[in-house]
C-alpha positions as CSV (number, residue, x, y, z in Angstrom):
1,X,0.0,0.0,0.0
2,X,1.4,3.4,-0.9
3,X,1.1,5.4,2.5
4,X,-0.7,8.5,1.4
5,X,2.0,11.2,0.5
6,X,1.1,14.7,-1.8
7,X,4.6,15.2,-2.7
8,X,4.2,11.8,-4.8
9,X,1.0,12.7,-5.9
10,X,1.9,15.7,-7.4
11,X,5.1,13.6,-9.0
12,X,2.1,11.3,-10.5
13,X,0.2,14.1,-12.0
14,X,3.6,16.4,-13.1
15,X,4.6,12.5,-15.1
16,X,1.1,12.8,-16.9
17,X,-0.5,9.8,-15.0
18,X,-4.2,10.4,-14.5
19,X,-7.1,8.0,-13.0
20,X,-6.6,6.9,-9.5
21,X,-5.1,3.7,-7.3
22,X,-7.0,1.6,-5.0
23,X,-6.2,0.4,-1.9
24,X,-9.4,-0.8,-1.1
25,X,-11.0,-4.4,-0.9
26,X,-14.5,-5.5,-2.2
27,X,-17.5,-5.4,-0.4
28,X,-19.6,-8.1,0.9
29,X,-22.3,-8.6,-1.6
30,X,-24.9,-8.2,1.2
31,X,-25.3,-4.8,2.8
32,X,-27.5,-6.0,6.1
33,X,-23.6,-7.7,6.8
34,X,-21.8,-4.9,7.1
35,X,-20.9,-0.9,6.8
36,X,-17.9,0.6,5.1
37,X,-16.3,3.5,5.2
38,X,-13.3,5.0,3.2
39,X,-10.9,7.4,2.6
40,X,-10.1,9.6,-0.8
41,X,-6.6,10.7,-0.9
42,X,-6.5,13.8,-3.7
43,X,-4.4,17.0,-3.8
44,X,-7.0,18.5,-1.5
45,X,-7.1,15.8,0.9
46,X,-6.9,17.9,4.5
47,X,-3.3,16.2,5.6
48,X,-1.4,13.4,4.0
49,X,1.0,11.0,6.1
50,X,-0.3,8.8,8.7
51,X,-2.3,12.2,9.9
52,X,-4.3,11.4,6.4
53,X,-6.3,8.1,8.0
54,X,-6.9,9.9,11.7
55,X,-8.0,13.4,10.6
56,X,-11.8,13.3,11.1
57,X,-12.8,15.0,8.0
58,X,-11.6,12.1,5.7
59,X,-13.3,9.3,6.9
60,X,-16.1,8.8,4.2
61,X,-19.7,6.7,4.0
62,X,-20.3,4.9,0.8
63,X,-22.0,7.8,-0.6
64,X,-19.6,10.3,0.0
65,X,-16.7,8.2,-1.4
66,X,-18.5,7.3,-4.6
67,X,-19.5,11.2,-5.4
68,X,-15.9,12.7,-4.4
69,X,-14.5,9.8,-6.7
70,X,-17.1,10.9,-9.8
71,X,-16.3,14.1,-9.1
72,X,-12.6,14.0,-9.2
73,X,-12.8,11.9,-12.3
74,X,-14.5,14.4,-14.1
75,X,-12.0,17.4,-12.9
76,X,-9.4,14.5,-14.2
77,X,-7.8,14.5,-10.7
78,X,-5.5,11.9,-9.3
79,X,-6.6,10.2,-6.1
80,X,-5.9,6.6,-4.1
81,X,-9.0,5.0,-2.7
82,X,-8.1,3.1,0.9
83,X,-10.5,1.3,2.9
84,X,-11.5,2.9,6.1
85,X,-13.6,1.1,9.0
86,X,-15.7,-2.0,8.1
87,X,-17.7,-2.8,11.0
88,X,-20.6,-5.7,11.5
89,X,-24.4,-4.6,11.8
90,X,-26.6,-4.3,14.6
91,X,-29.1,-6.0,13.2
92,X,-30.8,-9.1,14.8
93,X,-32.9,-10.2,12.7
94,X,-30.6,-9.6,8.9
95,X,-27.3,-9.0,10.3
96,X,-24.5,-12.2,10.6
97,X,-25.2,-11.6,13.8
98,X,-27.7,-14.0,14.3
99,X,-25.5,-17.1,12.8
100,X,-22.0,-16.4,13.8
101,X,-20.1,-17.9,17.0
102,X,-18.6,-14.8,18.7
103,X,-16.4,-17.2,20.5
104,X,-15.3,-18.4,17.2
105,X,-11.4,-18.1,16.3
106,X,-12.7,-16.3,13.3
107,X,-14.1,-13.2,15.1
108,X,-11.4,-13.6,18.2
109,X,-10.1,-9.4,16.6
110,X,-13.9,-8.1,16.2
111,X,-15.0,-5.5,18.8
112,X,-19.0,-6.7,19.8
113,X,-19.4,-3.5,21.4
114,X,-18.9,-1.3,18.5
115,X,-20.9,-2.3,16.3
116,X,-22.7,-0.1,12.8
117,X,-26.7,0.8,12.8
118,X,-28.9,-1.7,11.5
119,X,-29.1,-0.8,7.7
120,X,-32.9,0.3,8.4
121,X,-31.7,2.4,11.3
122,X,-28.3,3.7,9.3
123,X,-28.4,7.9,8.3
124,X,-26.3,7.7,5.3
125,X,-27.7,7.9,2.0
126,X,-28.4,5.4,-0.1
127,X,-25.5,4.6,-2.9
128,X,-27.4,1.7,-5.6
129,X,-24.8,-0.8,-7.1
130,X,-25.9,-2.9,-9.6
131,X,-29.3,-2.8,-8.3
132,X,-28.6,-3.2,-4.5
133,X,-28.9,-0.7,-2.0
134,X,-26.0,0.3,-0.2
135,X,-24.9,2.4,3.2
C-alpha cells in the first residue's frame, strides 16, 4: 500500500498519470452484513501521512466516497481509494449476527461492542450498485 503522501501525488500528476489507485477491498455482496467507510486521498485531501487516515474530515460513508471519486474523475484529478472502518451490523434479525459464534477463532479481533446501525436504522444515503442498496 502506498502510505498517502502529496509530494508523490503531485510527481504522479507532473509525469502525466491520470485516473486513481486503489487500496481498497471488495465489499460483501450483502449490505444487512456490514458498513464501510473509506478514505479519498486527492491533492486536497486535508493532511497526507499517517495524519491522512486519523484526521476526522476524511473518513467517508459509501456515498460520500463514490460522489468525491465521480467528481474528481471528471475534474481529471489523481486520487488513491483506501478502505477505512468495516464494521458488523446491529441487526438481529438480517445481520451475521444472528449465525455467527462470537467465540469463534474467526471473530477472536472483532470489537462486539462497537458495532454499525442496523441498515434500516443507518443515516447515510443510499448509494445503488448494480441494483442493490448500499450504506
Amino acid at each position: 500500500m502506498k502510505r498517502p503522501c502529496f509530494k508523490a501525488l503531485a510527481q504522479q500528476k507532473s509525469e502525466g498519470e491520470i485516473g486513481s489507485m486503489g487500496y481498497a477491498s471488495n465489499m460483501h455482496p450483502n449490505p444487512f452484513f456490514y458498513k464501510y467507510t473509506f478514505h479519498v486521498f486527492w491533492a486536497n485531501s486535508p493532511a497526507d501521512g499517517a495524519a491522512f487516515f486519523s484526521h476526522p474530515e476524511t473518513e467517508l460513508c459509501l456515498y460520500e466516497t463514490m460522489a468525491l471519486m465521480t467528481r474528481l474523475r471528471e475534474q481529471k484529478e489523481i486520487f488513491w481509494l483506501y478502505n477505512g472502518r468495516v464494521l458488523l451490523r446491529n441487526d438481529p434479525k438480517n445481520s451475521l449476527l444472528s449465525i455467527i459464534d462470537r467465540n469463534s477463532a474467526n471473530w477472536k479481533s472483532t470489537d462486539f461492542d462497537k458495532l454499525a446501525p442496523s441498515f434500516d436504522e443507518d443515516t447515510d444515503p443510499i448509494f445503488l450498485s448494480n441494483g442493490v442498496a448500499f450504506k
